[in-house]
C-alpha positions as CSV (number, residue, x, y, z in Angstrom):
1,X,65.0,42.6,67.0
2,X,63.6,41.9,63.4
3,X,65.7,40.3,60.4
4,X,66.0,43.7,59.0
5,X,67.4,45.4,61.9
6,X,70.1,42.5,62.4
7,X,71.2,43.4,58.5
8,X,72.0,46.6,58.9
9,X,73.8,46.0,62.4
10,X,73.1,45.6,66.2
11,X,74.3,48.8,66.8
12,X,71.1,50.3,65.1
13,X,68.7,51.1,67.8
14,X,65.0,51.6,67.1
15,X,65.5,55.4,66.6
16,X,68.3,55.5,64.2
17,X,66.3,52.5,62.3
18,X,63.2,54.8,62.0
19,X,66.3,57.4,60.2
20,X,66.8,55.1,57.5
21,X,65.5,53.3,54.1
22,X,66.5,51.0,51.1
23,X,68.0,52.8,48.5
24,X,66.2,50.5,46.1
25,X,62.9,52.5,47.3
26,X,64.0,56.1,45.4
27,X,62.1,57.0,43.2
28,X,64.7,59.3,41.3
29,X,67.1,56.6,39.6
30,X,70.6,59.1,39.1
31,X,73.4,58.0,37.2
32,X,75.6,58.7,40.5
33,X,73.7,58.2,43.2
34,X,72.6,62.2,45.0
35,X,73.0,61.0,48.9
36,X,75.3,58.5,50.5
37,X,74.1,54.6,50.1
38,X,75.3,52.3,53.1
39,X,75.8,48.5,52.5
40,X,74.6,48.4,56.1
41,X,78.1,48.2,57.9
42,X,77.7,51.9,58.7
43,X,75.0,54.7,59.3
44,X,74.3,56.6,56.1
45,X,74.8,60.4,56.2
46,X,71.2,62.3,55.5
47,X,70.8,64.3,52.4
48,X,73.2,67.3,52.6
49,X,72.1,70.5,50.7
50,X,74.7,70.3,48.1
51,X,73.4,66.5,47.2
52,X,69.9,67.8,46.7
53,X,71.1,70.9,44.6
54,X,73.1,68.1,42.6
55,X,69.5,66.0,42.3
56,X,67.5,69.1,40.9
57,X,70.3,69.9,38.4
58,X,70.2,66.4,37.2
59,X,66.8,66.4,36.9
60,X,66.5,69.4,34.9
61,X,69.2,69.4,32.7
62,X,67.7,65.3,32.2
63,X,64.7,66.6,31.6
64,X,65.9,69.2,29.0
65,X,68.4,66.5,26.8
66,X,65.3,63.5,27.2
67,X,62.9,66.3,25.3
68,X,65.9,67.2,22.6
69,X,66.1,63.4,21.6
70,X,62.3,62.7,22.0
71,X,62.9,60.0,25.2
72,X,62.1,59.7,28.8
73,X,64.2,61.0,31.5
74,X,65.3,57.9,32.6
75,X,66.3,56.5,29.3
76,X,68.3,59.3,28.8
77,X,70.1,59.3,32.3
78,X,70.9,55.3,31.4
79,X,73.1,56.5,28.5
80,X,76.9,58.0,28.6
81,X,75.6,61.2,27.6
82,X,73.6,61.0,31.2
83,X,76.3,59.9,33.0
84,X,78.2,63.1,31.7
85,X,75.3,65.2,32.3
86,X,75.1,64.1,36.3
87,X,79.3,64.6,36.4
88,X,78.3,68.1,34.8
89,X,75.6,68.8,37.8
90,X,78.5,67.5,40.2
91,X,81.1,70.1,38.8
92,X,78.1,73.2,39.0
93,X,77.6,72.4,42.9
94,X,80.7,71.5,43.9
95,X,83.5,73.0,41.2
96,X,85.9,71.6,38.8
97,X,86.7,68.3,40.1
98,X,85.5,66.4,37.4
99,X,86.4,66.0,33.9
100,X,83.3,66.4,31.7
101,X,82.1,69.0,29.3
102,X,78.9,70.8,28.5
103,X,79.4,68.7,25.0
104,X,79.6,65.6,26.3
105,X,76.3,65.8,28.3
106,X,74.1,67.6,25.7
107,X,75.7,65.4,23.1
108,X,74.7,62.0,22.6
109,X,77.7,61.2,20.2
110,X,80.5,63.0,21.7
111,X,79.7,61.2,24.7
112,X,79.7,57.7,23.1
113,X,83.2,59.0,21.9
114,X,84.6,60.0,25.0
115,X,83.7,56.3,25.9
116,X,85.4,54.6,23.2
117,X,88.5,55.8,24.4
118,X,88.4,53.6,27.6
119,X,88.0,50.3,25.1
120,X,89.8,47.8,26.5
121,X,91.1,49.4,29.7
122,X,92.0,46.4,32.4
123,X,89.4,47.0,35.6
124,X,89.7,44.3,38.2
125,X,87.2,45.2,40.9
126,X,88.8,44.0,43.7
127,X,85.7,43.6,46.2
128,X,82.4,42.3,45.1
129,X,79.5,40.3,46.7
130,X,76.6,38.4,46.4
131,X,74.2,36.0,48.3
132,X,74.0,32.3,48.0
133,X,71.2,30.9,46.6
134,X,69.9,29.4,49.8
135,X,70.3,32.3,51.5
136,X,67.4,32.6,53.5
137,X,67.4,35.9,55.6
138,X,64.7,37.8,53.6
139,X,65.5,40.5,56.6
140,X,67.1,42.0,53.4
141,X,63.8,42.4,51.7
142,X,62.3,44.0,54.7
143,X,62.6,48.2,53.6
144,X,61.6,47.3,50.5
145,X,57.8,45.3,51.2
146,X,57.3,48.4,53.7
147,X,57.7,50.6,50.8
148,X,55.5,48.7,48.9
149,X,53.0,48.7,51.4
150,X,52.8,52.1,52.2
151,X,52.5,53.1,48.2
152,X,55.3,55.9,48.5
153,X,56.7,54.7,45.5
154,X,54.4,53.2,42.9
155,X,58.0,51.8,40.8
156,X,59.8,50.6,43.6
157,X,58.0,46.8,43.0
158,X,59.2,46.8,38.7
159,X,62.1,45.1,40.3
160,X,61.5,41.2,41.5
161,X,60.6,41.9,45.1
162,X,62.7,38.5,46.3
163,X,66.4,37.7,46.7
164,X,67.7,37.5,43.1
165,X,68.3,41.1,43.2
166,X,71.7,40.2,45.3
167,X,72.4,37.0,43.6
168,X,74.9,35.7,41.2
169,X,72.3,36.2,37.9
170,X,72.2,40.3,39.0
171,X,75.3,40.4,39.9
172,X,77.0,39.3,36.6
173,X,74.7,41.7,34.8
174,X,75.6,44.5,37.3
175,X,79.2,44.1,36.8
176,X,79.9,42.4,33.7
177,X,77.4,43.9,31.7
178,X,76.3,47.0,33.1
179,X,79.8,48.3,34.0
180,X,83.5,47.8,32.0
181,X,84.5,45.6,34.8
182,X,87.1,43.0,33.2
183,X,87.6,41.1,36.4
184,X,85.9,40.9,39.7
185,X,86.8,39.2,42.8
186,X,84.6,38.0,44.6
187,X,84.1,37.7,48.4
188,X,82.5,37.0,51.4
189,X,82.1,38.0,55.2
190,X,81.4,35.8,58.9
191,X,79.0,36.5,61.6
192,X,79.2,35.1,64.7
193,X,75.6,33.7,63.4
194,X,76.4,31.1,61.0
195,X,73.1,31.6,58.9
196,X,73.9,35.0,58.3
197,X,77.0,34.3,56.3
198,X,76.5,35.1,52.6
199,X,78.7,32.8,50.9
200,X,80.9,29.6,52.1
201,X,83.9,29.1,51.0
202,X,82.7,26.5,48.6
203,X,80.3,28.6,47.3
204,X,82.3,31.5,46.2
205,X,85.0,29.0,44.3
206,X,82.1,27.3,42.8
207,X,81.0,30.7,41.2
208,X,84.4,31.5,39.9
209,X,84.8,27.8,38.3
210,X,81.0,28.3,36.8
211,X,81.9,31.9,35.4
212,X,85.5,31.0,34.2
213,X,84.2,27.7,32.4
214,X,81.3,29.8,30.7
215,X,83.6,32.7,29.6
216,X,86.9,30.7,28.6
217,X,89.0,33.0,30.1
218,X,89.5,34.3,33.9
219,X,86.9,36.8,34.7
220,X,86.2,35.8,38.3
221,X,88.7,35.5,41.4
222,X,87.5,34.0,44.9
223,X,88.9,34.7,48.6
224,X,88.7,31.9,51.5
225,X,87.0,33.5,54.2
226,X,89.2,33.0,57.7
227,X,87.7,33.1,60.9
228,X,90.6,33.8,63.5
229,X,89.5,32.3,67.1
230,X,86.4,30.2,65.9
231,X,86.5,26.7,67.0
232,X,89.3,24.7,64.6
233,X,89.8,27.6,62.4
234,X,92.9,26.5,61.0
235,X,91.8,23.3,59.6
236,X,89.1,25.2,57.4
237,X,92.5,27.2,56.1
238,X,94.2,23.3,55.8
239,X,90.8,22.5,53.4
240,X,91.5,25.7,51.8
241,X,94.7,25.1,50.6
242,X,94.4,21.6,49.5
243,X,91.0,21.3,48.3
244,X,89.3,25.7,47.5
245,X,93.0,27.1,46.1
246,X,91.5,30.6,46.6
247,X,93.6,33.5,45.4
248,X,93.8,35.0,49.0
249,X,92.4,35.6,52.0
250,X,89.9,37.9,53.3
251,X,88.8,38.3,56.8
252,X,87.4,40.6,59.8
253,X,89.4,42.0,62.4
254,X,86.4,42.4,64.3
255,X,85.3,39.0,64.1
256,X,81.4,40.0,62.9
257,X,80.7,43.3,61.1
258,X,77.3,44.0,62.2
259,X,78.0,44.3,65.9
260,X,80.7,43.5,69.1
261,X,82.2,39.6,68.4
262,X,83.6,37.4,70.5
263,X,85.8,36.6,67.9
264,X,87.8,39.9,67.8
265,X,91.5,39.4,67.1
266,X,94.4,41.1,65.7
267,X,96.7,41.3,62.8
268,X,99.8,41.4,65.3
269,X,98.9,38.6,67.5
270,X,101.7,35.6,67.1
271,X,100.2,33.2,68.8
272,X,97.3,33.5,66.7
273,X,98.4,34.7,63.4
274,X,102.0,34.1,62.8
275,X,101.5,30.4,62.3
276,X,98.9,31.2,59.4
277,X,101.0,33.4,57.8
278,X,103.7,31.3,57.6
279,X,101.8,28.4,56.5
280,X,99.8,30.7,53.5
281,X,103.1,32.0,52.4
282,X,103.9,28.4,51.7
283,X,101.0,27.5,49.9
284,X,101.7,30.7,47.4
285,X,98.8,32.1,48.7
286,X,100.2,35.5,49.7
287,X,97.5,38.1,49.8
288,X,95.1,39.1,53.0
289,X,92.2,41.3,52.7
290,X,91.1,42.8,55.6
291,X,88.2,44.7,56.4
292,X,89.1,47.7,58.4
293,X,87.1,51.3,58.9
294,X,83.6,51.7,58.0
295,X,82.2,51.4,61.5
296,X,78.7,53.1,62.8
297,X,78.6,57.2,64.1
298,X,78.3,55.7,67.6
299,X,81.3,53.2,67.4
300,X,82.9,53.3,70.7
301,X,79.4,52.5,72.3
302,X,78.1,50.3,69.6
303,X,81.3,48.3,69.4
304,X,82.3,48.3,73.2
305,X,85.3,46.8,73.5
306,X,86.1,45.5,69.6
307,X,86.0,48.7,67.8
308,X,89.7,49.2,68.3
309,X,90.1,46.2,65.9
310,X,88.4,47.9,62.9
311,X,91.8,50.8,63.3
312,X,94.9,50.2,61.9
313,X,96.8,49.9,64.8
314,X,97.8,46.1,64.5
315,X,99.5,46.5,61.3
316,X,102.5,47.9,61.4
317,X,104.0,45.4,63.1
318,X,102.5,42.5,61.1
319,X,103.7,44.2,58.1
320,X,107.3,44.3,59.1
321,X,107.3,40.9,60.7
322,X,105.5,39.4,57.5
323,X,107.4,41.5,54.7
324,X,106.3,38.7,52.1
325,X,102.9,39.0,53.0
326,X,100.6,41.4,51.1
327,X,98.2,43.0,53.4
328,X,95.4,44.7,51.3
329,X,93.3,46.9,53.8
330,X,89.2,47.2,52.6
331,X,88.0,50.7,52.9
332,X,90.9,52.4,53.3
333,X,90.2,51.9,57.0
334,X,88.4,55.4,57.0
335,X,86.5,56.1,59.3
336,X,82.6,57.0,57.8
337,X,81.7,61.2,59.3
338,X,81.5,61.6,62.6
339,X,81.0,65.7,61.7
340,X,77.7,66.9,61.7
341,X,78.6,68.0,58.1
342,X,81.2,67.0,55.2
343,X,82.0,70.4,55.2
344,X,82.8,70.3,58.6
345,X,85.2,66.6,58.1
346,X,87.1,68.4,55.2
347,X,88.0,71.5,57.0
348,X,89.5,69.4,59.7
349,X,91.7,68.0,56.8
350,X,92.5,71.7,55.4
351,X,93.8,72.4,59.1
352,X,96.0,69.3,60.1
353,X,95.9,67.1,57.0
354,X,94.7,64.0,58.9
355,X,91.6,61.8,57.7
356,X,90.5,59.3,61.1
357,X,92.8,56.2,60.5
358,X,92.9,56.2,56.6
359,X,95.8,58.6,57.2
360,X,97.1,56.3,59.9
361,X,97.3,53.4,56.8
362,X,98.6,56.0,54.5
363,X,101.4,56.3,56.6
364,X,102.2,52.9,57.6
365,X,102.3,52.2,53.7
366,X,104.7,54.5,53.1
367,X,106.8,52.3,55.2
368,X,105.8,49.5,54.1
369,X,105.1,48.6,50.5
370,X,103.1,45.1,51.3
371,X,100.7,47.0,52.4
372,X,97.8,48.2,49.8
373,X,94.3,50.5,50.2
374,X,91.0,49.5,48.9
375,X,88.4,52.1,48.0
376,X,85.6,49.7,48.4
377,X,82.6,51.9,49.8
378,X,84.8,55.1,50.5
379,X,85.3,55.9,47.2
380,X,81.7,55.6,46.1
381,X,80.6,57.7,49.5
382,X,82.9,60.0,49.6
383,X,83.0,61.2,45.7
384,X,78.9,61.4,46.1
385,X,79.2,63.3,49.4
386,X,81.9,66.4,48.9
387,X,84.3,65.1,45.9
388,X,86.7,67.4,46.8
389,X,86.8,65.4,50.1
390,X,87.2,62.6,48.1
391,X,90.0,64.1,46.2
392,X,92.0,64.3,49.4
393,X,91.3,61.1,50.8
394,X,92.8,59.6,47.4
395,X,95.3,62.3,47.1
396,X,96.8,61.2,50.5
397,X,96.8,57.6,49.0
398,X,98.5,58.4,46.0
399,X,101.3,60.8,47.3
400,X,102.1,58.9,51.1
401,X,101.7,54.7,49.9
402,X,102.3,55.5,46.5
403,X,100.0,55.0,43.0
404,X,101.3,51.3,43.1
405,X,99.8,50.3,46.6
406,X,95.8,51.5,45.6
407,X,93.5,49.1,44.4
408,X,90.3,49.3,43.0
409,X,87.1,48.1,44.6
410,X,83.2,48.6,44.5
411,X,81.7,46.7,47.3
412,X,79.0,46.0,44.6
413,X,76.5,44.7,43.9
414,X,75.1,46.5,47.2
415,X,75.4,49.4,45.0
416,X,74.5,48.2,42.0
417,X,76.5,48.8,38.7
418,X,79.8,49.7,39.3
419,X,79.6,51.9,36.4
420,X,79.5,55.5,37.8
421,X,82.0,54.7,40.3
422,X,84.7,53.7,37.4
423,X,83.3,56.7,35.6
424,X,84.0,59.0,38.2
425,X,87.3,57.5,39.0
426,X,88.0,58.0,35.5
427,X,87.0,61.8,36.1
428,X,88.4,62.8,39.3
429,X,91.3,65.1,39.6
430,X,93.1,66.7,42.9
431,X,92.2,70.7,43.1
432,X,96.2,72.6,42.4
433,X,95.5,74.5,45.6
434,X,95.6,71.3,47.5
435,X,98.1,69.8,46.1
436,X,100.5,73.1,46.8
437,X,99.1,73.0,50.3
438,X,100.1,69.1,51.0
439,X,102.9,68.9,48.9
440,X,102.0,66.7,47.0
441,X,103.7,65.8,43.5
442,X,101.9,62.8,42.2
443,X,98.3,64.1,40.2
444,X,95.5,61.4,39.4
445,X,96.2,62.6,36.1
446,X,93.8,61.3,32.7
447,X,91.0,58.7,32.8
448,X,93.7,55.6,31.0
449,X,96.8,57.5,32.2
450,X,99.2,55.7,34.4
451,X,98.0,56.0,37.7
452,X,94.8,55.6,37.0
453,X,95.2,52.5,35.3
454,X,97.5,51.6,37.6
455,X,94.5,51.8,40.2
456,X,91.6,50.7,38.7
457,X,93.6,47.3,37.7
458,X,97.2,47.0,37.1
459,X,98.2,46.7,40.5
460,X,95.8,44.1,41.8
461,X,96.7,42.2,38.3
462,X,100.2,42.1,39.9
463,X,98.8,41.1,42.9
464,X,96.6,38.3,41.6
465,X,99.3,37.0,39.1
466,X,97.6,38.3,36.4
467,X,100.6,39.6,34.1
468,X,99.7,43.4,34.0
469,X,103.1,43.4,31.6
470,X,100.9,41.4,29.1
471,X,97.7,43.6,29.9
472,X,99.3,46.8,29.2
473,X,100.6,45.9,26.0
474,X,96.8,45.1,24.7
475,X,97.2,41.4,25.3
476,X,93.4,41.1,26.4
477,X,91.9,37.5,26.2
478,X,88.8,38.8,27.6
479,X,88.0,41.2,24.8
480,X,86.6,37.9,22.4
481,X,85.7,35.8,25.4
482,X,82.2,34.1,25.9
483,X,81.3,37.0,28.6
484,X,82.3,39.5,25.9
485,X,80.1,38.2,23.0
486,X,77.6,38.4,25.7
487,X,78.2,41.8,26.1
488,X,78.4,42.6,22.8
489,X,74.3,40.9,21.8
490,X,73.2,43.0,24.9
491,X,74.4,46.4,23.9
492,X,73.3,45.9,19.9
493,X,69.9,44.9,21.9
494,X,69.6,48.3,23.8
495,X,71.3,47.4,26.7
496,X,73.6,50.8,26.9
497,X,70.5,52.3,28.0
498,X,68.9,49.5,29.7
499,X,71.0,50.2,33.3
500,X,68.8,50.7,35.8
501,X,70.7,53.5,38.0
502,X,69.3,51.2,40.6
503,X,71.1,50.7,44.5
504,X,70.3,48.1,47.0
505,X,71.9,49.0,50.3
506,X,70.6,52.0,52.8
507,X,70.1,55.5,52.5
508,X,68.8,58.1,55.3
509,X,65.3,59.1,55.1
510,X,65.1,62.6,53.3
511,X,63.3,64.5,56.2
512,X,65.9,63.5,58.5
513,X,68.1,65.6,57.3
């Protein structure tokens, strides 16, 4: 098995490897990316025909603003105006889910407006990675020297062909200048296979200390990575707490993501976990992130005998038992298609209004208000996939757990700038008929309205100690912070056109679709 292969996952077989390609390798550089990009924890979806229609749209109404301002294609998709315009080609394919006009995309200025109205909106990004600098698995390279060296794309090598496109420089220009990200936390994931592990511990509270100290405010928040059932586990969460002081917690029911662990445990165990919870309640250190969901198409085979961990059916229990603790499920727990279309996953919805175990969490937080969703990945793939799916998915979150219990999250810098996805947050709306058909009371309402801003970053600024009271009121340190002046010589330099529409995780081949 080469490096590569163990990135994206054990449960890739040669065949479904051959299906598959870095997303870093497309040629055609949208401002929202026109087929599903995987961070490797899960098989991407090919192509569907509504993506492609969504691709030639962009491209040609790209093609026909770049000629009316006398610039390149790209350069025009890397500016607001192109953002609008690929939100435009969404709405054409798919209907009115988005909220964009025909002015905003074919007008430079009125889309540079429309941005200025987001100034100083709080976005804390509640999952983000990167590598370690002596990180040494160049497995992650792999898709992209193939490309290379088969010339199928002649720009795929403008970028540095080493690691630094997922390490801490690219990240901070990814999300701090690149997207209106105000605050990111940053995390990190085990492997049963030390090596592979992309930060420690140390690492990731060394990068918040080095970002925080440069800035002069707080821009960057760091987990502790537990490791439930490894050798002496607990004294790692002892060194946490005295020496790390993370913010919270983030772990792996599943013990490894990439494959079956045999360090699989479970939320509800008290043997196991009631002692940690009772010992991180009284450090202060309240808050558990937990990666559920996001497992392969051939799960139950791949993940013989630990896939059962990725659902939500230890946390009910946990929740109750733990009522102090905040349990902040990653992905939503959905479970990635298992349809051989969207199409076909969103009809199941219309019919029974159930969405594989992301309803299951729904409900359980409607029971329980420590418990919280994260859109990391599912967001970003569902929105690109069938947006209306999307809209349901969030509209569930929204109207069972309430606006107060969904965080925002990116999963970046896999994905590159965060931007689109906060742009189409900002856009989304839940179609009236559904709504009736659910319901449901509770719309996503405007880009900066309540919920919205209650998603994208009040609520994990309550989580995080953060005093969202403050932040809503326009108390925003970060606005005239070292970051920020940054910022500020980097856009007067060109740099609102300078993004590169540019993903690094996995995309399916297009003739496999």
């Amino acid at each position: 098995m080469s490096n590569i292969q163990r990135h994206i996952g054990v449960h890739m077989s040669d065949e479904e490897f051959k299906l598959v390609e870095g997303a870093e390798r497309l040629e055609f550089r949208s401002p929202i990316p026109t087929q599903v990009v995987s961070n490797g924890e899960y098989n991407p979806l090919p192509q569907t025909a509504q993506q492609k229609q969504v691709e030639e749209l962009i491209k040609e109404m790209g093609d026909t603003q770049a000629k009316r301002y006398g610039i390149d294609r790209r350069t025009f998709l890397a500016s607001a105006a192109g953002m609008a315009t690929a939100f435009l080609a969404m709405n054409k394919v798919h209907g009115p889910l988005f909220d964009v006009s025909e002015a905003e995309a074919a007008n430079m200025d009125a889309a540079g407006d429309r941005k200025s109205t987001f100034k100083g909106q709080f976005i804390f990004d509640d999952q983000t990675h990167f590598i370690r600098d002596d990180f040494k698995q160049d497995g992650l390279l792999g898709l992209t020297k193939w490309a290379i060296g088969a010339k199928v794309n002649p720009n795929i090598d403008s970028a540095p062909l080493n690691l630094s496109r997922y390490k801490m420089d690219n990240y901070l220009k990814e999300i701090f200048l690149d997207s209106e990200t105000t605050v990111s936390l940053l995390s990190g994931a085990p492997f049963d296979d030390p090596s592979w592990w992309l930060l420690s511990n140390d690492a990731i509270q060394n990068a918040c200390r080095s970002v925080n100290k440069m800035s002069g405010t707080v821009r960057m928040l760091g987990h502790a990575v537990i490791t439930p059932k490894y050798p002496n586990w607990m004294d790692e969460v002892d060194r946490a707490i005295e020496v790390l002081k993370p913010v919270s917690w983030k772990s792996y029911t599943i013990g490894d993501p990439f494959g079956p662990s045999k360090y699989a445990w479970r939320l509800d165990d008290e043997k196991l976990m009631y002692p940690f919870y009772e010992k991180a309640l009284k450090a202060g250190i309240d808050t558990i992130c937990i990666h559920k969901g996001l497992m392969p198409r051939d799960y139950e085979k791949a993940f013989a005998g630990t896939w059962e961990h990725a659902t939500v059916a230890d946390l009910e229990k946990a929740a109750k038992d733990w009522p102090k603790m905040n349990f902040v499920i990653y992905h939503s727990a959905l479970r990635p298609w298992l349809a051989d279309t969207p199409e076909q996953e969103m009809a199941e919805f219309e019919k029974t209004g159930y969405i594989p175990w992301s309803t299951d969490l729904a409900k359980i937080g409607a029971k329980h208000k420590n418990v919280y969703a994260e859109l990391g990945s599912t967001f970003a793939s569902t929105a690109v996939t069938n947006p209306r799916f999307c809209a349901a998915f969030l509209g569930q979150m929204v109207n069972l757990m309430g606006a107060d219990n969904v965080v925002w999250g990116t999963d970046s810098v896999w994905y590159g700038s965060p931007q689109w996805q906060i742009e189409a947050m900002r856009r989304l709306e839940i179609p009236e008929d559904m709504m009736k058909k659910q319901g449901w009371k509770t719309q996503l309402g405007a880009g900066n309205g309540e919920v919205k801003n209650k998603i994208l970053g009040l609520n994990s600024a309550r989580l995080y100690r953060l005093n969202p009271t403050k932040i809503a009121e326009g108390v925003r340190p970060w606005d005239n912070d070292m970051l920020a002046k940054i910022k500020g010589e980097y856009l007067a330099n060109g740099g609102d056109t300078a993004r590169s529409n540019m993903a690094y995780g996995y995309v399916a081949k297009k003739d496999a679709a």
